[in-house]
C-alpha positions as CSV (number, residue, x, y, z in Angstrom):
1,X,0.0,0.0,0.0
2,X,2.8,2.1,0.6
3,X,4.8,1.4,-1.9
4,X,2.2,2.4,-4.5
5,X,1.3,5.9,-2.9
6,X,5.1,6.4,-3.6
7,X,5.1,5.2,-6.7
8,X,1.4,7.3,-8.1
9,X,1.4,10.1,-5.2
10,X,-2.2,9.1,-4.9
11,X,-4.7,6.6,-2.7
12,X,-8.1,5.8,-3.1
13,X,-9.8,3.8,-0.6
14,X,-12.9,2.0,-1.6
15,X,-14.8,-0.3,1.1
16,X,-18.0,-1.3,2.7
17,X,-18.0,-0.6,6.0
18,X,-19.3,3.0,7.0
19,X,-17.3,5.8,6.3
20,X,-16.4,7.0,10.4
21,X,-15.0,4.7,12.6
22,X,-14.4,2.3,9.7
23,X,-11.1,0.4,8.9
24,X,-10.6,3.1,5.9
25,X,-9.6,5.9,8.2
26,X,-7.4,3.6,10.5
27,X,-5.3,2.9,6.8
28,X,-5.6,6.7,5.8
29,X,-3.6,7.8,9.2
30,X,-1.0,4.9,8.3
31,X,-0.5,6.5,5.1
32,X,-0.3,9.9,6.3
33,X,1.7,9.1,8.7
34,X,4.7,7.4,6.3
35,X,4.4,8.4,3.1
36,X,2.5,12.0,3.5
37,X,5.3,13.4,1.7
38,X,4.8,11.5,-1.4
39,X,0.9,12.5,-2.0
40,X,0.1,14.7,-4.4
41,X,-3.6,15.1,-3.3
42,X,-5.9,14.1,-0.7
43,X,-6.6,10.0,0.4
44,X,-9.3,10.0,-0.8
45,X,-12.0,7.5,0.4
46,X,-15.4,5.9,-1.0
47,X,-17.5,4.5,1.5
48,X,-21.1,3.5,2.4
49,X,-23.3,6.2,4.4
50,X,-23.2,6.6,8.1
51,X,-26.1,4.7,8.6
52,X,-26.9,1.3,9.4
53,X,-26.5,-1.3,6.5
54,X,-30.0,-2.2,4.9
55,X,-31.8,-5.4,4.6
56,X,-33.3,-5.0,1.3
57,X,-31.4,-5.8,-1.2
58,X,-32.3,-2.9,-3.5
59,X,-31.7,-1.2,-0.6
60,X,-27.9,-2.7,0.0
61,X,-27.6,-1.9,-3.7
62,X,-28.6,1.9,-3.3
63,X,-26.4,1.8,0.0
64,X,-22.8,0.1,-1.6
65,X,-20.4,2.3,-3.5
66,X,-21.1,1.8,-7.1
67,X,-18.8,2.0,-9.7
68,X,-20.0,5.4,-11.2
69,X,-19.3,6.7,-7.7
70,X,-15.6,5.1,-8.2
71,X,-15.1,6.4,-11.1
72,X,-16.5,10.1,-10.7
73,X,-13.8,10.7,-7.5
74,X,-11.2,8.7,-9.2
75,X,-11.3,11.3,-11.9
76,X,-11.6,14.2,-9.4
77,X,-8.5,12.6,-7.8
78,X,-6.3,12.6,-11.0
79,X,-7.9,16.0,-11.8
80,X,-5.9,17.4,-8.4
């Protein structure tokens, strides 16, 4: 993980569990903690709601990053 925010001065981090108190902030502090001088933009992370998960699964659906979500603030992060 490391090694590829030196290598692209970028990080995206994309997972399910909810955006605060969720394992994606715990990695974000491990990268800006060792390799903050190497970013070339914020970490950027892509997370379900604060909320709790749905059921339904339409709901689940509507409630999961999707991929246009990926791709919109993967192109705002190359943008930077």
């Amino acid at each position: 993980m490391l090694a590829s925010v030196r290598k692209t001065s970028k990080a995206i981090l994309l997972h399910e569990d909810v955006m605060t108190g969720g394992v994606g902030g715990e990695i974000a502090a491990r990268i800006a903690e060792r390799a903050f001088e190497y970013l070339d933009g914020p970490v950027v992370r892509i997370a379900p709601p604060d909320t709790p998960i749905p059921f339904s699964p339409p709901l689940e659906d509507a409630f999961l990053p999707s991929v246009p979500k990926v791709v919109e603030k993967a192109r705002w992060l190359y943008r930077y």
